[in-house]
MITORVO-733662 format. One record per atom (N, C-alpha, C, O, CB): residue number from 1; residue in one letter; atom name; x, y, z. Coordinates in steps of 0.2 Angstrom, whole numbers. Glycine has a CB too. Example, Ala and Ser with C-alpha at 12.3 -4.5 7.8 and 13.67 -1.06 7.14 Angstrom:
<marvos>
MARVO   i aa at     x     y     z
MARVO   1  a  N    66   -28    39
MARVO   1  a CA    62   -22    39
MARVO   1  a  C    66   -16    39
MARVO   1  a  O    71   -17    42
MARVO   1  a CB    57   -22    45
MARVO   2  s  N    64   -11    35
MARVO   2  s CA    68    -5    36
MARVO   2  s  C    64     0    39
MARVO   2  s  O    67     6    40
MARVO   2  s CB    70    -3    29
</marvos>
This chain:
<marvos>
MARVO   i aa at     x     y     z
MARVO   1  x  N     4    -6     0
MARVO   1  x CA     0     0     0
MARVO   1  x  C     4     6     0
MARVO   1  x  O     9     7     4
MARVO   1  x CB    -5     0     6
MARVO   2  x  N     2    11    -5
MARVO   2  x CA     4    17    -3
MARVO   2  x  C     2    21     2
MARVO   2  x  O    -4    21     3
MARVO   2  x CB     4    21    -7
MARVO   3  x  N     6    25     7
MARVO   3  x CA     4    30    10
MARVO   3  x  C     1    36     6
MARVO   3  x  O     6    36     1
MARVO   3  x CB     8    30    13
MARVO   4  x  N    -3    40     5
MARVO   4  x CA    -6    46     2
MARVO   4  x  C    -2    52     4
MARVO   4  x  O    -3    53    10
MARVO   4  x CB   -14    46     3
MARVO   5  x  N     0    56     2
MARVO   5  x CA     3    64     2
MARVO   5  x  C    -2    69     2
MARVO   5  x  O    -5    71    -3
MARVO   5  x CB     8    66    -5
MARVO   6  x  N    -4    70     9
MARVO   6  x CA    -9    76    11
MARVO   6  x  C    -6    82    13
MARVO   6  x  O    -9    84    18
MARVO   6  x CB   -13    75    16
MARVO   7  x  N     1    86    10
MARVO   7  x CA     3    90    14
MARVO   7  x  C     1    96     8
MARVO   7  x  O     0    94     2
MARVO   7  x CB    10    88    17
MARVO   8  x  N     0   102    11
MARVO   8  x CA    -1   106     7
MARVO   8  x  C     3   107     0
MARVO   8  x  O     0   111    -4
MARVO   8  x CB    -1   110    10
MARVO   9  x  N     8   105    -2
MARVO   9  x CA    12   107    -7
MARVO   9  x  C    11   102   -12
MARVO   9  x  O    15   101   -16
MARVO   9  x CB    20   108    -5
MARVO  10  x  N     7    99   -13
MARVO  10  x CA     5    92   -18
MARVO  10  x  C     0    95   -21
MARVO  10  x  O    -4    99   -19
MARVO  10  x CB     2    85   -14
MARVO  11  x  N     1    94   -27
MARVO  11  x CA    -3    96   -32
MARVO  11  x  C   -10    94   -31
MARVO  11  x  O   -12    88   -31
MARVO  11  x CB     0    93   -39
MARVO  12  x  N   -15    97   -31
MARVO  12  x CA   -24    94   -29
MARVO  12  x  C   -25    92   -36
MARVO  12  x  O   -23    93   -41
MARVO  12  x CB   -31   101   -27
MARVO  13  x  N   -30    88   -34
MARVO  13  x CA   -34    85   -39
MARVO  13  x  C   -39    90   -40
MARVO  13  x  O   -42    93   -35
MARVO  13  x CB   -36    79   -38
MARVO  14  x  N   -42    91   -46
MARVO  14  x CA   -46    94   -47
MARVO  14  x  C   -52    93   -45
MARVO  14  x  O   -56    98   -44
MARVO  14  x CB   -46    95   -51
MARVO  15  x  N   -54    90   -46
MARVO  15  x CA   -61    86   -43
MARVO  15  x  C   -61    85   -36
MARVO  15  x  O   -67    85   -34
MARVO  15  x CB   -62    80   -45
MARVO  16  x  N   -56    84   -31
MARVO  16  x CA   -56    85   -24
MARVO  16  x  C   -57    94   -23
MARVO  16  x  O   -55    98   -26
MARVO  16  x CB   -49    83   -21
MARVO  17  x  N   -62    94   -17
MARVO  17  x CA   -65   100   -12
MARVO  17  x  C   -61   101    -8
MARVO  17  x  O   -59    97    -4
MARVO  17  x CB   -70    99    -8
MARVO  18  x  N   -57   109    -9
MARVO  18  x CA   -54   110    -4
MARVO  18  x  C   -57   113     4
MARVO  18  x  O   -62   117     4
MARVO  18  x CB   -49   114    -7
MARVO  19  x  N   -55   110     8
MARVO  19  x CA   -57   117    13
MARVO  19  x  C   -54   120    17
MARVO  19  x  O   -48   119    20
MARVO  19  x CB   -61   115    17
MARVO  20  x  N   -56   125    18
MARVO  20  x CA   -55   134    21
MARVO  20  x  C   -55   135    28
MARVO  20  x  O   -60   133    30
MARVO  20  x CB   -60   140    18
MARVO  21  x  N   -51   137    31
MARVO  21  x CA   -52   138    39
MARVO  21  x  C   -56   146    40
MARVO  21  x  O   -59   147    45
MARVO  21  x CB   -42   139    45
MARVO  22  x  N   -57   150    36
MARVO  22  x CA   -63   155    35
MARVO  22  x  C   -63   155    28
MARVO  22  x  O   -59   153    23
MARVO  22  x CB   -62   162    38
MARVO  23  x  N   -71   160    27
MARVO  23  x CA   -72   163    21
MARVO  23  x  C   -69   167    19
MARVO  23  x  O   -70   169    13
MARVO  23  x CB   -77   165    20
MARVO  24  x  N   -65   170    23
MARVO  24  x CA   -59   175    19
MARVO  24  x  C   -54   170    12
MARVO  24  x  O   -53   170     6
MARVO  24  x CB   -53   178    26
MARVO  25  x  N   -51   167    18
MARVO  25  x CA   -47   161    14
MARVO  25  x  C   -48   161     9
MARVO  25  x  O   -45   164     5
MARVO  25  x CB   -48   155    15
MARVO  26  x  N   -56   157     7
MARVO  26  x CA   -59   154     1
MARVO  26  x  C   -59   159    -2
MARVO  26  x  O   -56   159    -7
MARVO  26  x CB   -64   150     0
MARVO  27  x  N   -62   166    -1
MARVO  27  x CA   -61   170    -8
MARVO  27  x  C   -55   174   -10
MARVO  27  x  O   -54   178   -14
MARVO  27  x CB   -66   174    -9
MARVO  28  x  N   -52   172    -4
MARVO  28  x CA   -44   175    -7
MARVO  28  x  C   -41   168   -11
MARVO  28  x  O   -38   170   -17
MARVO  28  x CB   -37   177     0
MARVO  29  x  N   -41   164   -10
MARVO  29  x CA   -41   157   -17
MARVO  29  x  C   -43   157   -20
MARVO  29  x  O   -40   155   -25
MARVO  29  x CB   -43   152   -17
MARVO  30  x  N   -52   160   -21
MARVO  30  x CA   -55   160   -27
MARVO  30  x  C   -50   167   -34
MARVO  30  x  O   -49   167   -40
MARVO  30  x CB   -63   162   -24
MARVO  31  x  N   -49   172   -30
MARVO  31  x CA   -47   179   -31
MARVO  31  x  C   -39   174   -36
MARVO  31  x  O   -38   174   -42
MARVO  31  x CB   -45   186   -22
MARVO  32  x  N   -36   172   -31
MARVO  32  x CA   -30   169   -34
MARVO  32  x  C   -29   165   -41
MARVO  32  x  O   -24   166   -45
MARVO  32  x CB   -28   167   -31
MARVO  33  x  N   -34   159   -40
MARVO  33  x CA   -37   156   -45
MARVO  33  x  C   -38   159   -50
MARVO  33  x  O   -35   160   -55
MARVO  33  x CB   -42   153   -43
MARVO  34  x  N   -45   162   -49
MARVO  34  x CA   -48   167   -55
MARVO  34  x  C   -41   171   -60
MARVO  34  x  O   -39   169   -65
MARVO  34  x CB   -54   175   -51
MARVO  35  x  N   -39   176   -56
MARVO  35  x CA   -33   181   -57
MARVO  35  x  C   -25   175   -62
MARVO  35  x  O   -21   177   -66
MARVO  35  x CB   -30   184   -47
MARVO  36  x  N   -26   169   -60
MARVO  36  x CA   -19   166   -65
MARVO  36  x  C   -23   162   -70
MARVO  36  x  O   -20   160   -74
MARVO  36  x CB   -13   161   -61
MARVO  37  x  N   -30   160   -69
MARVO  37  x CA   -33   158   -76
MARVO  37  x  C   -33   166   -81
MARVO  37  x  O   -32   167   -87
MARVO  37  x CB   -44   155   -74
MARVO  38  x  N   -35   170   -76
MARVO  38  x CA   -37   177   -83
MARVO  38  x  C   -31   178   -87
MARVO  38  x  O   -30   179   -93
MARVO  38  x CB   -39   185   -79
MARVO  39  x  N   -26   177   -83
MARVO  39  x CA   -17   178   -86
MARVO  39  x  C   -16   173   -91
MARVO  39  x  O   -14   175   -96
MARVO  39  x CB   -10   175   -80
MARVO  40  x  N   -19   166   -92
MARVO  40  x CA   -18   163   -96
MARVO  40  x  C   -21   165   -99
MARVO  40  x  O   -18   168  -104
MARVO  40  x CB   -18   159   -95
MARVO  41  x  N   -28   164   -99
MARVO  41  x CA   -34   165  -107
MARVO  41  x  C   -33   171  -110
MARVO  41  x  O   -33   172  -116
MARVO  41  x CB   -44   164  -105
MARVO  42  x  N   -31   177  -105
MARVO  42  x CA   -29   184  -110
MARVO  42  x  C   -26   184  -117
MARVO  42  x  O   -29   187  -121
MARVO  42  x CB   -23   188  -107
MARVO  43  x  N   -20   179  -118
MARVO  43  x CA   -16   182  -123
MARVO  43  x  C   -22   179  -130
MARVO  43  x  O   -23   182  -135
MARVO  43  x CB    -7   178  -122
MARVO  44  x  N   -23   172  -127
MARVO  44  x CA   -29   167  -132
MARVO  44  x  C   -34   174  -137
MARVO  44  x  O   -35   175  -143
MARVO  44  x CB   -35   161  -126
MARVO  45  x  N   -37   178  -131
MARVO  45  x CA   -44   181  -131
MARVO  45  x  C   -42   187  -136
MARVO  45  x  O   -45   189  -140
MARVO  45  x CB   -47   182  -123
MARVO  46  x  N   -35   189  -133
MARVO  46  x CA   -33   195  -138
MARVO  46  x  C   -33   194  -144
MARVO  46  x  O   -35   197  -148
MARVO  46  x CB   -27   197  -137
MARVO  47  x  N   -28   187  -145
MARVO  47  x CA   -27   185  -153
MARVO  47  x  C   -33   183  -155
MARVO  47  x  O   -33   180  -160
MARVO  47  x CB   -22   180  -156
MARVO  48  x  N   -39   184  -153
MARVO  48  x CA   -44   178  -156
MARVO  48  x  C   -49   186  -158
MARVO  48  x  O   -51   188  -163
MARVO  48  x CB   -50   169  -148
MARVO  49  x  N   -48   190  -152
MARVO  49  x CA   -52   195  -154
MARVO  49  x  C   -48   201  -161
MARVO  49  x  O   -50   205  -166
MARVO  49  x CB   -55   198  -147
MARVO  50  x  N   -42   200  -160
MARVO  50  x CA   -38   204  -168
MARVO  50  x  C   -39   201  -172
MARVO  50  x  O   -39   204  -178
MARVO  50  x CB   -29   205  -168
MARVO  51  x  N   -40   193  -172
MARVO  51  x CA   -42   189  -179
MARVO  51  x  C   -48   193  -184
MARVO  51  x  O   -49   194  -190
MARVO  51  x CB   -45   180  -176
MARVO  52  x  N   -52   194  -175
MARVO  52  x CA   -59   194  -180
MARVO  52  x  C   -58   201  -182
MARVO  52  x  O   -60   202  -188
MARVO  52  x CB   -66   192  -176
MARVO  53  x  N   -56   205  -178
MARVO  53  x CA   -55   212  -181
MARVO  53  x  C   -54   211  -189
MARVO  53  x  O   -58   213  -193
MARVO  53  x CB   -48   216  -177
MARVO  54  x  N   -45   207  -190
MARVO  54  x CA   -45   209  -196
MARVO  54  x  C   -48   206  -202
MARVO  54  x  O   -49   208  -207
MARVO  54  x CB   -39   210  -197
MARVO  55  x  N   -50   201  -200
MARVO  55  x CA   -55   197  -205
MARVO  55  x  C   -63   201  -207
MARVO  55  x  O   -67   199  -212
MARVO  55  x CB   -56   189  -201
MARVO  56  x  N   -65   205  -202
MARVO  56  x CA   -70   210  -204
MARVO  56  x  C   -70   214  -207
MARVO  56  x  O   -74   216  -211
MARVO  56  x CB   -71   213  -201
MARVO  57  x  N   -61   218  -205
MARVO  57  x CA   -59   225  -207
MARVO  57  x  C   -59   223  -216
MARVO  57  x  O   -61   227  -221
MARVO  57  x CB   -50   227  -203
MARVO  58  x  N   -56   216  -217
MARVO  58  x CA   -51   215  -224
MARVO  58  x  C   -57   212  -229
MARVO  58  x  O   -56   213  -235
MARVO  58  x CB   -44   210  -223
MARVO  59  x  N   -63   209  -227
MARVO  59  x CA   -68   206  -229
MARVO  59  x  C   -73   215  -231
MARVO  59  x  O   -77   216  -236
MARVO  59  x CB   -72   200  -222
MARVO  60  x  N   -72   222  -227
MARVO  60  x CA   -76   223  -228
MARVO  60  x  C   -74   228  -234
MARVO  60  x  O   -78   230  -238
MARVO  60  x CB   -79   224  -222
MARVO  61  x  N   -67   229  -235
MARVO  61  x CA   -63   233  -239
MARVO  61  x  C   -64   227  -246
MARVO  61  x  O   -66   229  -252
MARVO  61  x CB   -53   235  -234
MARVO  62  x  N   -62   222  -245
MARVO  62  x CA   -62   218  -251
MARVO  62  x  C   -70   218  -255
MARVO  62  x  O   -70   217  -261
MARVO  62  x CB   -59   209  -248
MARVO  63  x  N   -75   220  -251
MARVO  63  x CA   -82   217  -253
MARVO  63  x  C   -83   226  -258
MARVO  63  x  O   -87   227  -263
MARVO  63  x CB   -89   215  -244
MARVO  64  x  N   -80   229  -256
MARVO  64  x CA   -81   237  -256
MARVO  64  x  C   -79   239  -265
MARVO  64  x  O   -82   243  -269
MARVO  64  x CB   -75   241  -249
MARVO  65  x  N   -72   235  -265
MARVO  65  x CA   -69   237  -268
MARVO  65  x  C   -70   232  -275
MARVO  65  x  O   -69   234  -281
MARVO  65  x CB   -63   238  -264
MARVO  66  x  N   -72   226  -274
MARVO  66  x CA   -74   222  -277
MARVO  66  x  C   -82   221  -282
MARVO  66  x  O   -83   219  -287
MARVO  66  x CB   -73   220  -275
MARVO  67  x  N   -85   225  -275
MARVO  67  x CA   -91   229  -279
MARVO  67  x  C   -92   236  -286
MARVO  67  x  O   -97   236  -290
MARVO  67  x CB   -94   232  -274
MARVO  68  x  N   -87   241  -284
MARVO  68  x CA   -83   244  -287
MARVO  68  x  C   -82   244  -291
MARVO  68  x  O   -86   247  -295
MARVO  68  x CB   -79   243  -286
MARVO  69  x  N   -74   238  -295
MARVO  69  x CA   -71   237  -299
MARVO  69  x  C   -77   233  -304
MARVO  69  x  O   -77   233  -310
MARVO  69  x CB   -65   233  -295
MARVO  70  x  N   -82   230  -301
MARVO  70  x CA   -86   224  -304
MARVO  70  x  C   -91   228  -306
MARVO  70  x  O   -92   226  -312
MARVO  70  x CB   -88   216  -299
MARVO  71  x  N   -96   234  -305
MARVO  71  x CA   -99   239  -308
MARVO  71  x  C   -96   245  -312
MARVO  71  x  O   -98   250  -315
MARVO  71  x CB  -101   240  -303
MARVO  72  x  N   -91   242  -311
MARVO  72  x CA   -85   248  -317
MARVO  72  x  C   -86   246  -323
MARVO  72  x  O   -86   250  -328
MARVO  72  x CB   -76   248  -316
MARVO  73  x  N   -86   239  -323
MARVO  73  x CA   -83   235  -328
MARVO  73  x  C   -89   232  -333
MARVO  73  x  O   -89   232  -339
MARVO  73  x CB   -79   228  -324
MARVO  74  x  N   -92   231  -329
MARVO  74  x CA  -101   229  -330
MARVO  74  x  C  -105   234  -333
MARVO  74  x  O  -108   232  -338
MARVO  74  x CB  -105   228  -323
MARVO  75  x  N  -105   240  -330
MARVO  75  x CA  -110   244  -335
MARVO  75  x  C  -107   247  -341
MARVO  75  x  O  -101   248  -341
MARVO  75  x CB  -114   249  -331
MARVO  76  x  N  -110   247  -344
MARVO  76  x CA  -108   251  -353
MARVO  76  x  C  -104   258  -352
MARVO  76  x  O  -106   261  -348
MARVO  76  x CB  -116   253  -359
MARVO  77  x  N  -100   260  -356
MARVO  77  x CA   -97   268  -357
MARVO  77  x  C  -104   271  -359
MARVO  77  x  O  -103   277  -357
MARVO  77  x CB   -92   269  -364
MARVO  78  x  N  -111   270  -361
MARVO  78  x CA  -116   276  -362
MARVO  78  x  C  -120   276  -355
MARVO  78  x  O  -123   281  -353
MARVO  78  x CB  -121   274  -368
MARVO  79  x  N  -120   271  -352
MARVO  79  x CA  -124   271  -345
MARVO  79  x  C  -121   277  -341
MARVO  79  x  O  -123   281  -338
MARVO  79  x CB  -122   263  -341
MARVO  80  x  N  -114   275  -343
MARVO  80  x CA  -109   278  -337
MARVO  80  x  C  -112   286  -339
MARVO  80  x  O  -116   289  -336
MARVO  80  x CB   -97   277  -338
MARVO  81  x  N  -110   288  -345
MARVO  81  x CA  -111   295  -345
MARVO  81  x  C  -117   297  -347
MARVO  81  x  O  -116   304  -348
MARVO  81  x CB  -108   297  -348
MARVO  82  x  N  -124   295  -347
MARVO  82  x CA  -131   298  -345
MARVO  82  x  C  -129   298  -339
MARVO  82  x  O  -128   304  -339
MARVO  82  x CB  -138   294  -347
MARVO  83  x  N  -128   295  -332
MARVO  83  x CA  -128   297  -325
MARVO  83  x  C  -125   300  -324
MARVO  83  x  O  -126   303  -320
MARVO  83  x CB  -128   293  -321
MARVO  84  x  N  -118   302  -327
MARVO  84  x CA  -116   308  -326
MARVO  84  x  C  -117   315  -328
MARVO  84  x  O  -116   319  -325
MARVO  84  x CB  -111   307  -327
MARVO  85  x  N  -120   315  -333
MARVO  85  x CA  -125   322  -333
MARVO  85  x  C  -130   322  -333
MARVO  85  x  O  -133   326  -336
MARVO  85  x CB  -126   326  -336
MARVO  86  x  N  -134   316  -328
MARVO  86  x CA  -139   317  -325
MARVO  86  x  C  -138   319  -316
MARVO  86  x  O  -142   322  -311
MARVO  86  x CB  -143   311  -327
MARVO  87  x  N  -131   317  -316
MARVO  87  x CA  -130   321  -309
MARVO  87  x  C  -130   327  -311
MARVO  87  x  O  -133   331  -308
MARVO  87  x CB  -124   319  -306
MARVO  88  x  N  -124   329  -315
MARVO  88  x CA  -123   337  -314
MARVO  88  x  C  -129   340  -315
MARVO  88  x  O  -131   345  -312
MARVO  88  x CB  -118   341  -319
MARVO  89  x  N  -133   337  -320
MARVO  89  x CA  -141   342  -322
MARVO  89  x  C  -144   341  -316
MARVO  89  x  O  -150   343  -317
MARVO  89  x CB  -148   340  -329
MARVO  90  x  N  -144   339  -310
MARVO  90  x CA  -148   337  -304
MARVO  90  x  C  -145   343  -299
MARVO  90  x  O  -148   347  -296
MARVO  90  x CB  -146   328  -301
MARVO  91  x  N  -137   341  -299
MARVO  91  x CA  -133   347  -295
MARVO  91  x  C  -134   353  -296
MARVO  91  x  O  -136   357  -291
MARVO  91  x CB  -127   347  -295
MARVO  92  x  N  -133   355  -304
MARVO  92  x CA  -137   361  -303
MARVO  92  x  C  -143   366  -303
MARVO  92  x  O  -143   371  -301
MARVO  92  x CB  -135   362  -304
MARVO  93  x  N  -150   360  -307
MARVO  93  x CA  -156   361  -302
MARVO  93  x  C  -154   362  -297
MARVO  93  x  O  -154   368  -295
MARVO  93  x CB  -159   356  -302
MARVO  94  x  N  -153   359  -293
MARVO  94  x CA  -153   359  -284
MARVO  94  x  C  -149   366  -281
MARVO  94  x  O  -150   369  -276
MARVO  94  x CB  -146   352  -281
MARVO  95  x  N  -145   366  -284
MARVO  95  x CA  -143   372  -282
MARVO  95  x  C  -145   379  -284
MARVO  95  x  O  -143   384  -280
MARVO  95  x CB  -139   372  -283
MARVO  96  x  N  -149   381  -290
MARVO  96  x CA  -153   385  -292
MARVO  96  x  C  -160   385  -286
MARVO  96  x  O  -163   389  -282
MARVO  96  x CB  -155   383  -300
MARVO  97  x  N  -160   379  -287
MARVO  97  x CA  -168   379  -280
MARVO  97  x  C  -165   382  -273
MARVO  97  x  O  -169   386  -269
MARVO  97  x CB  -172   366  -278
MARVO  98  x  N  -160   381  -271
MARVO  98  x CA  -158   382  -262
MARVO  98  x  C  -156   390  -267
MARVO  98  x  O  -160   394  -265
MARVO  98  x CB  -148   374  -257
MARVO  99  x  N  -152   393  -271
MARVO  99  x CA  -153   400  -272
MARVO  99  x  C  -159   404  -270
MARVO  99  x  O  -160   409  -267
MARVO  99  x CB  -153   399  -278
MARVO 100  x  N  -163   401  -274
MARVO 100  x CA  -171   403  -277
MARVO 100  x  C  -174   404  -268
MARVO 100  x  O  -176   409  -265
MARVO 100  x CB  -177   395  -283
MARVO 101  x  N  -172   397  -265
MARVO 101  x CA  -176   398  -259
MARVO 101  x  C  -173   403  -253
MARVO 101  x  O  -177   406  -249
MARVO 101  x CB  -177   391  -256
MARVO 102  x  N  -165   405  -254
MARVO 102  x CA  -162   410  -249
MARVO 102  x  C  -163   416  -250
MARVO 102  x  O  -162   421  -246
MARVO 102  x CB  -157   411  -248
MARVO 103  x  N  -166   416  -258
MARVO 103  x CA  -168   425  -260
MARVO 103  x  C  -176   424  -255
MARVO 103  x  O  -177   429  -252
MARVO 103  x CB  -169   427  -271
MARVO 104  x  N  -180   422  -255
MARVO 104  x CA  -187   420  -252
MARVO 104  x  C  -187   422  -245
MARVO 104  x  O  -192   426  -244
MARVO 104  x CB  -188   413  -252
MARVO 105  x  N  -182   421  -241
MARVO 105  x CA  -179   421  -237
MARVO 105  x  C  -176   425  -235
MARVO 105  x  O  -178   427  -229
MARVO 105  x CB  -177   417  -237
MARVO 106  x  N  -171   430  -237
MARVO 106  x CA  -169   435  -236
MARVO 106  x  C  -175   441  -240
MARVO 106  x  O  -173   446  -242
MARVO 106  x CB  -161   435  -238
MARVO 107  x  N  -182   439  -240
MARVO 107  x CA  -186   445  -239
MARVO 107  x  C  -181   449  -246
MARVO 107  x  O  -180   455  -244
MARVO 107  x CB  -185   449  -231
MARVO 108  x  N  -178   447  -252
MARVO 108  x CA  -178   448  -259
MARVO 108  x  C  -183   455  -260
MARVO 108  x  O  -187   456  -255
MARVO 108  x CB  -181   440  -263
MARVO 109  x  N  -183   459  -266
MARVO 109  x CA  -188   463  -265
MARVO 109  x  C  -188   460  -275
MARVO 109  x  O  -184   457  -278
MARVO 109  x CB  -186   472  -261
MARVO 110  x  N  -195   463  -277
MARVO 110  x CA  -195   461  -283
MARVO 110  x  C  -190   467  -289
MARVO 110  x  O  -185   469  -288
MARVO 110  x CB  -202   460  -284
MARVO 111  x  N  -193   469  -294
MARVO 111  x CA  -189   472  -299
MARVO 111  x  C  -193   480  -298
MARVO 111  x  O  -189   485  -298
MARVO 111  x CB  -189   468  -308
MARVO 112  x  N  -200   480  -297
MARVO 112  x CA  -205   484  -295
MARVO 112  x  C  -202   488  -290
MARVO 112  x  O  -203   494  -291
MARVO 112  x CB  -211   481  -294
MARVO 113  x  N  -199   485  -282
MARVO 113  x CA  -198   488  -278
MARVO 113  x  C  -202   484  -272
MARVO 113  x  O  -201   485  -265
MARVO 113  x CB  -200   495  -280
MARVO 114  x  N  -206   481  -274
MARVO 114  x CA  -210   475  -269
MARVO 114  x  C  -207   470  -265
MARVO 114  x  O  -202   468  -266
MARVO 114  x CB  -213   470  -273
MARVO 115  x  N  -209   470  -260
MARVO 115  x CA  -207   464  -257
MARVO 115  x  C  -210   458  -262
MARVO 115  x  O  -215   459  -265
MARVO 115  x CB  -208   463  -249
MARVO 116  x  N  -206   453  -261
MARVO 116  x CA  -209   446  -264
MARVO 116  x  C  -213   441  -258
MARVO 116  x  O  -212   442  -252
MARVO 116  x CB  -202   441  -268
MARVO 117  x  N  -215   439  -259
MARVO 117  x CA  -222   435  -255
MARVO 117  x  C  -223   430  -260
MARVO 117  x  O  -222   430  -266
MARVO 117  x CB  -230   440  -253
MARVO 118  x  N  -227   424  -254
MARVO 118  x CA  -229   419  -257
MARVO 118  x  C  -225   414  -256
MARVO 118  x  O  -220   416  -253
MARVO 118  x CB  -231   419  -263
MARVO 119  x  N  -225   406  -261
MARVO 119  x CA  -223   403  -257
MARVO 119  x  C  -217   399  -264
MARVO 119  x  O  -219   397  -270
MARVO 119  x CB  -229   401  -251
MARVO 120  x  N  -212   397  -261
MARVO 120  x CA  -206   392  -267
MARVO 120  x  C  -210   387  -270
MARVO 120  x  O  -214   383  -268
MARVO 120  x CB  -198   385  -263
MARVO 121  x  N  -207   390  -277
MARVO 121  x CA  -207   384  -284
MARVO 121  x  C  -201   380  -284
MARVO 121  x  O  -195   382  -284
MARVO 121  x CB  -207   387  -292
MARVO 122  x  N  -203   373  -283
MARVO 122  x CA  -197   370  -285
MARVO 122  x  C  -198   366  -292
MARVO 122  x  O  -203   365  -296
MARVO 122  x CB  -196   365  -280
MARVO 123  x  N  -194   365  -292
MARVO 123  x CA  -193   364  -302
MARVO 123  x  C  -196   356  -301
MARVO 123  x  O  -195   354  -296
MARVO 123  x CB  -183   364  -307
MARVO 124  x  N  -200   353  -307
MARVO 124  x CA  -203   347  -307
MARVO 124  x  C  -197   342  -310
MARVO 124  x  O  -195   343  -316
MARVO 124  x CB  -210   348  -310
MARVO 125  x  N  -195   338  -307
MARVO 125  x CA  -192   333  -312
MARVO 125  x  C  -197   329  -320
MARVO 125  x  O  -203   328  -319
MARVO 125  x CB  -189   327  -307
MARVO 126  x  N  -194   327  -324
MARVO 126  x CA  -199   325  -328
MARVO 126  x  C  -196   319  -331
MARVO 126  x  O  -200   316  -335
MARVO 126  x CB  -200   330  -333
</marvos>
């Protein structure tokens, strides 16, 4: 038969219960415990959470830019340039209208000498 080694410096089994001469003890065990698991799992948790960073970051730049390149390529040279002067004819409608509406606004007077009254035309699209 073996004798069994119960002195404090022996490695515990995990599944054995230790006990505590107070509740201080046990949660200064617990405090100790907790505190050199957290040391361990830290470095894991760090690289697990920079993985996912960059695999977000780089999925979301790749999706971006691939949408992009793949609508560049995809729509026709006449497509491209009806929407481009359908922007500018849009910009500068738009900006004739926000004109039109600050003369409204600053109480404008007309050509007569009137004040202008009533109320903004905005241009209809057609």
């Amino acid at each position: 038969m073996k004798p069994e080694n119960n002195d404090e410096h022996s490695p515990r089994n995990e599944g054995e219960k230790r006990h505590f001469e107070s509740c201080s003890d046990a949660f200064k065990s617990g405090r100790e415990d907790a505190t050199a698991k957290a040391r361990e799992a830290a470095p894991k948790l760090k690289a697990a959470v920079a993985d996912v960073i960059f695999d977000v970051a780089y999925g979301t730049a790749y999706g971006a830019c691939f949408a992009g390149a793949f609508a560049n390529e995809f729509i026709p040279k006449t497509v491209k340039d009806v929407v481009g002067r359908g922007v500018a004819k849009g910009a500068e409608t738009g900006r004739s209208a926000a004109d039109k509406m600050r003369g409204h606004a600053g109480g404008q007077t007309s050509e007569d000498g009137e004040a202008e009254t009533g109320s903004a035309e905005f241009p209809v699209m057609a």
